[in-house]
C-alpha positions as CSV (number, residue, x, y, z in Angstrom):
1,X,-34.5,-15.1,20.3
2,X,-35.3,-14.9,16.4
3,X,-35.6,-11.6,14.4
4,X,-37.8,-12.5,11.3
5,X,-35.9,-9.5,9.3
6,X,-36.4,-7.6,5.6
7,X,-33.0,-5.9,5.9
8,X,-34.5,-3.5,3.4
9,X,-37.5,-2.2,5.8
10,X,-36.2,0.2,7.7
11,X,-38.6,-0.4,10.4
12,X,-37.1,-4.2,10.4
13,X,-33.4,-2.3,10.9
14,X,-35.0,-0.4,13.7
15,X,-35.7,-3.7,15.4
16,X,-32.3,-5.2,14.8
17,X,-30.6,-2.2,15.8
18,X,-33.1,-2.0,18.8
19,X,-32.0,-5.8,19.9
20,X,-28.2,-5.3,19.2
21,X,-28.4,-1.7,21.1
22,X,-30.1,-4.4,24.5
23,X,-27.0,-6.9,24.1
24,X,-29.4,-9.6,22.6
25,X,-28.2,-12.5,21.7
26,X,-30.5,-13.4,19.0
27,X,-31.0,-15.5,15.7
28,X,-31.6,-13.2,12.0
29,X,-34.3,-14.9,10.0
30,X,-34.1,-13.1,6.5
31,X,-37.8,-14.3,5.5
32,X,-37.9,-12.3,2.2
33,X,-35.0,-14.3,0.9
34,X,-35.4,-17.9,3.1
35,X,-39.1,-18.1,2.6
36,X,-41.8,-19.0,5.9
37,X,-43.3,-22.1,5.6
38,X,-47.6,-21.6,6.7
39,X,-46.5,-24.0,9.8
40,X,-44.0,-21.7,10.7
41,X,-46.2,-18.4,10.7
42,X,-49.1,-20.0,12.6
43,X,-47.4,-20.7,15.0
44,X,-45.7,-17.4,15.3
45,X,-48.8,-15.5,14.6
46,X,-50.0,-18.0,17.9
47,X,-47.4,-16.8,19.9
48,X,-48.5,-13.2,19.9
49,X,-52.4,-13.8,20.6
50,X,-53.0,-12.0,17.2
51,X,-55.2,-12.7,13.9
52,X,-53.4,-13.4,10.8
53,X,-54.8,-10.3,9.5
54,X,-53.2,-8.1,12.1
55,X,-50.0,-9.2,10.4
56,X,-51.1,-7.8,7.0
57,X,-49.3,-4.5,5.7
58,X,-52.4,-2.8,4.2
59,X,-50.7,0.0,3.2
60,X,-48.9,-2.1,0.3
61,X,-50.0,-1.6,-3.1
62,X,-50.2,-5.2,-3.6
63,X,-53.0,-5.4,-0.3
64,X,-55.1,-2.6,-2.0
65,X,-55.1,-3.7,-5.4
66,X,-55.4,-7.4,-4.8
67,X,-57.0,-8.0,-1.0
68,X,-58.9,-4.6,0.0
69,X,-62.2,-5.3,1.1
70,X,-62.4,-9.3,0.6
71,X,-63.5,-11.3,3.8
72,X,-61.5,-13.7,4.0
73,X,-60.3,-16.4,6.8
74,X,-57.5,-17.0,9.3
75,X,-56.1,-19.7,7.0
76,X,-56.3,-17.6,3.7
77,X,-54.5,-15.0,4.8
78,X,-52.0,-17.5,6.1
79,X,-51.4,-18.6,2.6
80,X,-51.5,-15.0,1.3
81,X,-48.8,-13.7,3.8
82,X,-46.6,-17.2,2.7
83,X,-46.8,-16.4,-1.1
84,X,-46.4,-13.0,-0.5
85,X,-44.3,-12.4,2.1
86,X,-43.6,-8.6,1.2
87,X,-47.2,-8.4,2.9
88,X,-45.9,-9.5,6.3
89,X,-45.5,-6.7,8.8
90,X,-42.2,-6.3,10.2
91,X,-40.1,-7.2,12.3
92,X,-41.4,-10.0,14.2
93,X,-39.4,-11.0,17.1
94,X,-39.7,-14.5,18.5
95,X,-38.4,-15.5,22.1
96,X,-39.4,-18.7,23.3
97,X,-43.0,-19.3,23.9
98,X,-43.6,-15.4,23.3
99,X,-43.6,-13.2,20.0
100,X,-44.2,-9.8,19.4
101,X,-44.5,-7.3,16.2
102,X,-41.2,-5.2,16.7
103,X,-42.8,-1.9,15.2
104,X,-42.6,0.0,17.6
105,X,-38.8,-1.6,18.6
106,X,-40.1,-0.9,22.2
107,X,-42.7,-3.5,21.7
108,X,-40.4,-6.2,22.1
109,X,-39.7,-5.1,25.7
110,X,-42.8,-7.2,26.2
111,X,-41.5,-10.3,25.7
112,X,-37.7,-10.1,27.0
């Protein structure tokens, strides 16, 4: 398993603690810091059957000030979410051919 982690999102620590709390043996990925490359996230974002918008934190000043209300495509937001990786939601847990947003932790009962 992979935890794609922001050790200063609390709902990221929720995930981590939620994986350690299982017994999970499990890779940390510390995106903020490591960077994600575009190839990386698509096929992540793949894995969970999602758009690339459904990863988007639009509560984030930087979404509302910069993205709100522009159409734009799968790939664009791709390249958004790479440069600004703040705007990625969080955690993302990876396990094998699955992956799942870990907000709710619960969630990633659904691919264990």
């Amino acid at each position: 398993m992979k935890i794609y982690h922001n050790p200063r999102c609390s709902k990221s620590r929720n995930g981590l603690q939620y994986l350690e709390n299982k017994g999970c043996q499990f890779e940390v990925v510390k995106y903020m810091e490591e960077g994600i490359s575009e190839k990386e996230l698509k096929e992540i974002i793949a894995l969970t059957g999602k758009k690339p918008f459904d990863f988007v934190r639009t509560h984030e000043q930087d979404y509302k000030d910069l993205y709100k209300g522009k159409v734009l495509s799968d790939e664009e937001w791709i390249k958004i979410l790479v440069q600004n990786p703040k705007l990625l939601h969080r955690p993302i847990v990876v396990n094998g051919d699955k992956a799942v947003l870990g907000n709710p932790p619960e969630n990633i009962d659904q691919i264990m």
